[in-house]
C-alpha atoms as a printed R data frame, in Angstrom:
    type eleno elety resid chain resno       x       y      z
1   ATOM     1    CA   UNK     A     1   0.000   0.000  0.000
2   ATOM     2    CA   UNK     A     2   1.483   3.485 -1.456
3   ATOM     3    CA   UNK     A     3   0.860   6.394  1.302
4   ATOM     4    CA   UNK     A     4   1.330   9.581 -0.115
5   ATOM     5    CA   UNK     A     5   1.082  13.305  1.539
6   ATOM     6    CA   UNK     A     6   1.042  16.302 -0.400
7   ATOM     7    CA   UNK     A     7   1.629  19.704  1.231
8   ATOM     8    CA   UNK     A     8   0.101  22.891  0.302
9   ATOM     9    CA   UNK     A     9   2.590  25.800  0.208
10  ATOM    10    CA   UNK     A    10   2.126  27.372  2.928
11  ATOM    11    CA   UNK     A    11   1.204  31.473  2.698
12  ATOM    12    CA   UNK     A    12   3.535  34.034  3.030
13  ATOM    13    CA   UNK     A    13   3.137  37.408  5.104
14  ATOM    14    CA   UNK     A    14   2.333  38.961  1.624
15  ATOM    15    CA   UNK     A    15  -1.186  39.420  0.306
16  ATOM    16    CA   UNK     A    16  -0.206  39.428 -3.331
17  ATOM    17    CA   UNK     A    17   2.073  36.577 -2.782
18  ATOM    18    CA   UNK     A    18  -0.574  34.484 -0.975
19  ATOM    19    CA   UNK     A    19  -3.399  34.903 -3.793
20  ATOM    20    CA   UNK     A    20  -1.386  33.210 -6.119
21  ATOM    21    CA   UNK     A    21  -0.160  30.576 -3.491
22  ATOM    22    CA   UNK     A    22  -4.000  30.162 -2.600
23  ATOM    23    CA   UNK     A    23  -4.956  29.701 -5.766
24  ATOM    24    CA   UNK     A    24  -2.474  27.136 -6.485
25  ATOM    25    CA   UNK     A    25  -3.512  25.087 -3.328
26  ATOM    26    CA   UNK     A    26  -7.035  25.244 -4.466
27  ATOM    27    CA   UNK     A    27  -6.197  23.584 -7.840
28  ATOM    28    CA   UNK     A    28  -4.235  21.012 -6.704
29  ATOM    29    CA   UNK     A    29  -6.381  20.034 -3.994
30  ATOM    30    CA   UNK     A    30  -9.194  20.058 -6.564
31  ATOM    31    CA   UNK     A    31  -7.134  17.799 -8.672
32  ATOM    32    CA   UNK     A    32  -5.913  15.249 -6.406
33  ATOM    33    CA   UNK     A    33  -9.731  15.447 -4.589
34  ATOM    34    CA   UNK     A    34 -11.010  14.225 -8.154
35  ATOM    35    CA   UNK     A    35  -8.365  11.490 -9.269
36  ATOM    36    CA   UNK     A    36  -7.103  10.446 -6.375
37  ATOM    37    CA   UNK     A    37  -9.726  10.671 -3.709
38  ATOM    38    CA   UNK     A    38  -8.877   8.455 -0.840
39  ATOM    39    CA   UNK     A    39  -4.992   7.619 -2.216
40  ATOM    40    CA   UNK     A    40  -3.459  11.338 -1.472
41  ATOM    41    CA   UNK     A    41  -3.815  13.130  1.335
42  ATOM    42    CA   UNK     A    42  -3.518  16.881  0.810
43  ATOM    43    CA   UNK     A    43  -2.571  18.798  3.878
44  ATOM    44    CA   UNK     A    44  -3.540  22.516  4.286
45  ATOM    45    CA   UNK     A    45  -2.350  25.345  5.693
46  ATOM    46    CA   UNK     A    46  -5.556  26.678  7.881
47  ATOM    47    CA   UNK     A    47  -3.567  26.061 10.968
48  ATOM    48    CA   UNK     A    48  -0.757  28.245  9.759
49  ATOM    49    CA   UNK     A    49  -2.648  31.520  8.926
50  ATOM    50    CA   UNK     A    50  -3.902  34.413 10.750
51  ATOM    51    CA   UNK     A    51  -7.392  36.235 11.164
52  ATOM    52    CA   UNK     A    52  -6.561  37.825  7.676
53  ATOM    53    CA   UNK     A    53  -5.472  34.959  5.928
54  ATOM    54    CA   UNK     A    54  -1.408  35.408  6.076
55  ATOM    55    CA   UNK     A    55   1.097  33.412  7.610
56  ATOM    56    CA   UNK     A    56   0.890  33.904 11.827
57  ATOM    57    CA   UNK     A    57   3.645  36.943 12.654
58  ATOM    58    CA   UNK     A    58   4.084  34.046 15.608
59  ATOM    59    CA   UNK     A    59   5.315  31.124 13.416
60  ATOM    60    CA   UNK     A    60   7.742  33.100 11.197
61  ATOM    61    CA   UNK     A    61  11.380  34.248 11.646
62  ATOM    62    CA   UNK     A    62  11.849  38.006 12.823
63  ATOM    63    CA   UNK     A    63  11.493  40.516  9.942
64  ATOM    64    CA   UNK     A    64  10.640  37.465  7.710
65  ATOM    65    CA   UNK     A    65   7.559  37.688  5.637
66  ATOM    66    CA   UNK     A    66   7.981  34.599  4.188
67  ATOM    67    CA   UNK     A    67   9.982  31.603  6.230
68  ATOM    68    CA   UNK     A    68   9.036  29.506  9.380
69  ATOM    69    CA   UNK     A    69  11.086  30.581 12.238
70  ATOM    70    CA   UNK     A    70  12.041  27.846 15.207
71  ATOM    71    CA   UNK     A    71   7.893  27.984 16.117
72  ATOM    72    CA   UNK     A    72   6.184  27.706 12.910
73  ATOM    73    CA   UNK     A    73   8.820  24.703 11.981
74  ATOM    74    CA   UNK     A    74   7.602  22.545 15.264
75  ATOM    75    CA   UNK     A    75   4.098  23.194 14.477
76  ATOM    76    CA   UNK     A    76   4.414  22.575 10.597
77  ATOM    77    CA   UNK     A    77   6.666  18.960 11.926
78  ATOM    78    CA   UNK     A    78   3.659  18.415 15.220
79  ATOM    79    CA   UNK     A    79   0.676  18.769 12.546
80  ATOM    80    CA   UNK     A    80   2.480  16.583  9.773
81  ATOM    81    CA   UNK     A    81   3.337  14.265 12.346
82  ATOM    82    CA   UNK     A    82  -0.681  14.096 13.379
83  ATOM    83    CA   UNK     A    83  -2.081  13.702  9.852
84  ATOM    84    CA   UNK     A    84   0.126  10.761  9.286
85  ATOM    85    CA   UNK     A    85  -1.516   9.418 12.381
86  ATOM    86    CA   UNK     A    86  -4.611   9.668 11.592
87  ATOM    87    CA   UNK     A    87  -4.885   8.372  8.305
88  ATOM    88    CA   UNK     A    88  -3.083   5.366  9.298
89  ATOM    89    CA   UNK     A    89  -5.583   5.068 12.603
90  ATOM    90    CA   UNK     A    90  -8.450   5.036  9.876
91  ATOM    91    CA   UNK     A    91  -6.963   3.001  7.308
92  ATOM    92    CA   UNK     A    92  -6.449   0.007 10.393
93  ATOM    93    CA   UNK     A    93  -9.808   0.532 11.663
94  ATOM    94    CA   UNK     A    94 -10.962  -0.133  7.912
95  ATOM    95    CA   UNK     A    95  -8.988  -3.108  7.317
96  ATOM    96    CA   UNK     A    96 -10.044  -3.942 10.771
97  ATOM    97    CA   UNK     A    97 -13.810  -3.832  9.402
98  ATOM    98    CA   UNK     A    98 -12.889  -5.855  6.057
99  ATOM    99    CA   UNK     A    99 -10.626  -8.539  8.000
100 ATOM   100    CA   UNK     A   100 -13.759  -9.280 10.275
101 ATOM   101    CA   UNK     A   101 -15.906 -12.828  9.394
102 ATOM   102    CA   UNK     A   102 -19.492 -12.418  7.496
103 ATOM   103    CA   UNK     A   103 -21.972 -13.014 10.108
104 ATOM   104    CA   UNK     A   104 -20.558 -12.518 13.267
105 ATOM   105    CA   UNK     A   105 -18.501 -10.153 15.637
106 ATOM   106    CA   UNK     A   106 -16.170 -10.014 17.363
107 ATOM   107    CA   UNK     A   107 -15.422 -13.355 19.259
């Protein structure tokens, strides 16, 4: 079994910068949610952004629009970390479901 995750860019401190960075993680969400459904995992960048949209001041470098400092980098590894978890928690309890006899439960 091939398990692959794909990460959005994440956004930038810069409004222009992020529409086109946006957009792009829209499309290729789009495009893996339509051909590869339940293969690819896309991760997003929601928990990276702040009440306007851009990258959290509190997860970049100092006077960096653009980079993760030390902060952002141990939430970007913590979150990748959890998504990995959790699709391989669901895929077990699914195999768990399909491995089980036709008839009965649990014994």
């Amino acid at each position: 079994n091939i398990k692959v995750f794909v990460s959005a860019v994440l956004p930038s401190r810069l409004p222009k910068m992020n529409r086109n960075i946006m957009t792009f993680n829209r499309l290729v969400s789009e495009m893996l949610g339509s051909r590869f459904n339940e293969t690819v995992w896309h991760i997003g960048v929601g928990h990276f952004l702040d009440n306007r949209g851009l990258l959290s001041m509190k997860l970049t470098r100092n006077g960096d629009d653009i980079h993760l400092g030390n902060h952002g980098i141990a939430k970007f590894v913590r979150c990748v970390k959890q998504w990995v978890y959790v699709r391989e928690r669901q895929e077990r309890a699914r195999q768990r479901k399909t491995n089980q006899p036709v008839g009965g439960g649990p014994t």
